[in-house]
ROTORMAR-256897 format. One record per residue: residue number from 1; x, y, z of N, C-alpha, C in turn. Coordinates in steps of 0.001 Angstrom, whole numbers. Example, Ala and Ser with C-alpha at 12.3 -4.5 7.8 and 13.67 -1.06 7.14 Angstrom:
> i:n.xx:n.yy:n.zz:ca.xx:ca.yy:ca.zz:c.xx:c.yy:c.zz
> 1:13190:-5690:7800:12300:-4500:7800:13200:-3300:7800
> 2:12850:-2250:7080:13670:-1060:7140:12900:30:7870
# end
This chain:
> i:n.xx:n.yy:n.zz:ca.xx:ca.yy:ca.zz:c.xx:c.yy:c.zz
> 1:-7667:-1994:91341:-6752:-2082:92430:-5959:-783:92584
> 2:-5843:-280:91364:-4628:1061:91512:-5996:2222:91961
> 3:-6954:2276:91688:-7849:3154:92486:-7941:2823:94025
> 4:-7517:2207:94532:-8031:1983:96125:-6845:3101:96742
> 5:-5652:2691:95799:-4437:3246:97000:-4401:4818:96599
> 6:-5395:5258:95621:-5440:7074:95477:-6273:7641:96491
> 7:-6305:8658:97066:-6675:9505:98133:-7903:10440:97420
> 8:-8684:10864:98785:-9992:11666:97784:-9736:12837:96705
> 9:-8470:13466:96941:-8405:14520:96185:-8268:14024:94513
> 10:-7414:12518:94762:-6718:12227:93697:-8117:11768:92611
> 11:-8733:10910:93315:-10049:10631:92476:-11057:11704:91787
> 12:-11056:12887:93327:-11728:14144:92523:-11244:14890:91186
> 13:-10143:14555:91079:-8908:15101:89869:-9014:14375:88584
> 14:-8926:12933:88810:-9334:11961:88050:-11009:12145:87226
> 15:-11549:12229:87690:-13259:12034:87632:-13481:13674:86973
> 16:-12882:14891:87610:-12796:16336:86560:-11671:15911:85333
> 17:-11023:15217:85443:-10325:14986:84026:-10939:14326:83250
> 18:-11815:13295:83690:-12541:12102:82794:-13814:13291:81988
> 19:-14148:13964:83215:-15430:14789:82411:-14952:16225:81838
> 20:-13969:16312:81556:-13391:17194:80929:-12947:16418:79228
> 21:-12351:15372:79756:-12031:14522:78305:-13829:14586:77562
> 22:-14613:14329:78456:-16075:14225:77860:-16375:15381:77112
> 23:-16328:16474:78072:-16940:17891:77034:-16506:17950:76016
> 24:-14824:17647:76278:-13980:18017:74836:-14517:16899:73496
> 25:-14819:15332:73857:-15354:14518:72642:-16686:15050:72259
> 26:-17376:15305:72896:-19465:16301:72859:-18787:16889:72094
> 27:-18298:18255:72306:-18036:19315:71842:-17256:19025:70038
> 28:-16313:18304:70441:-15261:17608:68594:-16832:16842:67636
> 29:-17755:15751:68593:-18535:15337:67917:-20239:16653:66970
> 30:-20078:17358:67973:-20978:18633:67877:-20358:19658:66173
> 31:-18693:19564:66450:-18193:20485:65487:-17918:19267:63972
> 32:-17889:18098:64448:-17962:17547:63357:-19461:17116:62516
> 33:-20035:17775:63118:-21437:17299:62754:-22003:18950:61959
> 34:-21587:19962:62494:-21699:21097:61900:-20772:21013:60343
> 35:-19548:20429:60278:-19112:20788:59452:-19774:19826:58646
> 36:-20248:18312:59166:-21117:17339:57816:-21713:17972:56881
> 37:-22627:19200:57873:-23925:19757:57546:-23473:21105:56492
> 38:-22868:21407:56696:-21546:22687:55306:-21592:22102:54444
> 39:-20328:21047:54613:-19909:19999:53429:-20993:19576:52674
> 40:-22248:18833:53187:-23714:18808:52477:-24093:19516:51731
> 41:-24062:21070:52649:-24919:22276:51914:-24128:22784:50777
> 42:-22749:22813:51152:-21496:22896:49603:-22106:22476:48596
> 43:-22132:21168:48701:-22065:20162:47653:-23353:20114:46920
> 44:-24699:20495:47739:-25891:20423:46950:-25507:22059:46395
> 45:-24937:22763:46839:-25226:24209:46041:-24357:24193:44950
> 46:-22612:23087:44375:-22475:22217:43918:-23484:22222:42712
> 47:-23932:21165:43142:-24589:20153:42263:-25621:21252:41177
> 48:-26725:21980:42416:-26999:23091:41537:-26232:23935:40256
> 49:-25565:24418:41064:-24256:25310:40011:-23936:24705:39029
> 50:-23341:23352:39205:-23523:22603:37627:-24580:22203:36819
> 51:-25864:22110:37434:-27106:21860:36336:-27280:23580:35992
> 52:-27213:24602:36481:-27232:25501:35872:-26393:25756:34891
> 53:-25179:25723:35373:-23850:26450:33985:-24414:25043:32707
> 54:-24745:23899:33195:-25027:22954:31716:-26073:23162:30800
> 55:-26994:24174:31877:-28429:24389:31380:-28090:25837:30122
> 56:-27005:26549:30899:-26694:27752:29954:-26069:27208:28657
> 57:-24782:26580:28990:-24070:25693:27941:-25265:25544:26682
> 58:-26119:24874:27249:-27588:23927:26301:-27694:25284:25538
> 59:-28088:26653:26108:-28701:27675:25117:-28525:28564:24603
> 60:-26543:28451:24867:-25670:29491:24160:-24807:28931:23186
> 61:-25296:27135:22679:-24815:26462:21541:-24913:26926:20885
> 62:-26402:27665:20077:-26539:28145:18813:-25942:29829:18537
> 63:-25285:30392:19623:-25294:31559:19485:-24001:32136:17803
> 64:-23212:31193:17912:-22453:30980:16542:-23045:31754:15078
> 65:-24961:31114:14939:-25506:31498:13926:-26075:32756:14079
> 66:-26162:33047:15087:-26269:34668:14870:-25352:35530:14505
> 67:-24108:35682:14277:-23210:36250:13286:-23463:36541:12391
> 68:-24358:36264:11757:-25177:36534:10237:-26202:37080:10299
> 69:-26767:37616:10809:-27884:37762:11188:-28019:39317:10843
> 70:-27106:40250:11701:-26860:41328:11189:-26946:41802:9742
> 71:-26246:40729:8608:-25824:41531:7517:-27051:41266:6678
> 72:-27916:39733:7381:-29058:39404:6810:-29861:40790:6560
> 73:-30268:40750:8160:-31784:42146:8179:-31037:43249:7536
> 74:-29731:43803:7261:-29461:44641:6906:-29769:44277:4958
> 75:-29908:43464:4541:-30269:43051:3598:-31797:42854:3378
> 76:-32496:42421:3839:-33890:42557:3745:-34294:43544:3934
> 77:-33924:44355:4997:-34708:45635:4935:-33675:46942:3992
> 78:-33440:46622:2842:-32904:47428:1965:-34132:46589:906
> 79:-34195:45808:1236:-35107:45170:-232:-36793:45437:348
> 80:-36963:45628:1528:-38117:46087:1432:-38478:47293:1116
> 81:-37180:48359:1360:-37389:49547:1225:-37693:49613:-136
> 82:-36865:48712:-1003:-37129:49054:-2717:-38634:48919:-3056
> 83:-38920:47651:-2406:-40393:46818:-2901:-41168:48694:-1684
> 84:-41204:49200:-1218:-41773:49960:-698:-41795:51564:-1600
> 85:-40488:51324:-2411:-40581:52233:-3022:-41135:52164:-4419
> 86:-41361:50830:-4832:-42490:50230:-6293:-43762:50725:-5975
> 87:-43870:50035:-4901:-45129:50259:-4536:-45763:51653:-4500
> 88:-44747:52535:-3591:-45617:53633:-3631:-45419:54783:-4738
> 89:-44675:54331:-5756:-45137:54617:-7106:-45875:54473:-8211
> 90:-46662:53563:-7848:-47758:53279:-8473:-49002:54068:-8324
> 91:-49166:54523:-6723:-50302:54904:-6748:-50395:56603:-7093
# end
């Protein structure tokens, strides 16, 4: 009823506002759908990043026992040198 007593301009005004409200929801639904698709790609690159850093975690547990390791070979190879130097006094 309240549309009959508006005049043509008023409806033309009406009807560019209605499809103006439209572009603007397209357009909010368009940018919320881009950001789903981020938030997604975040989260799986995410998810990656943590099976990696857990995967490193897994193979830098033992690194502790290598601390010794140094004074070891520095110890064996003083004792091979000896057993190298028996040896080549014999012949």
């Amino acid at each position: 009823m309240f549309l009959l007593t508006l005049d043509s301009d008023e409806k033309v005004l009406w009807q560019v506002a209605l499809g103006m409200g439209l572009v603007v929801i397209l357009v909010v639904i368009a940018l919320l759908t881009l950001l789903h698709r981020l938030v997604r790609d975040i989260d799986d690159s995410v998810d990656s990043l943590w099976t990696v850093t857990k995967r490193l975690a897994q193979n830098t547990t033992g690194l502790y026992q290598l601390a010794g390791t140094a004074s070891v070979l520095r110890a064996l190879r003083e004792e091979l040198i000896g057993h190298d130097r028996l040896l080549s006094e014999d012949r």
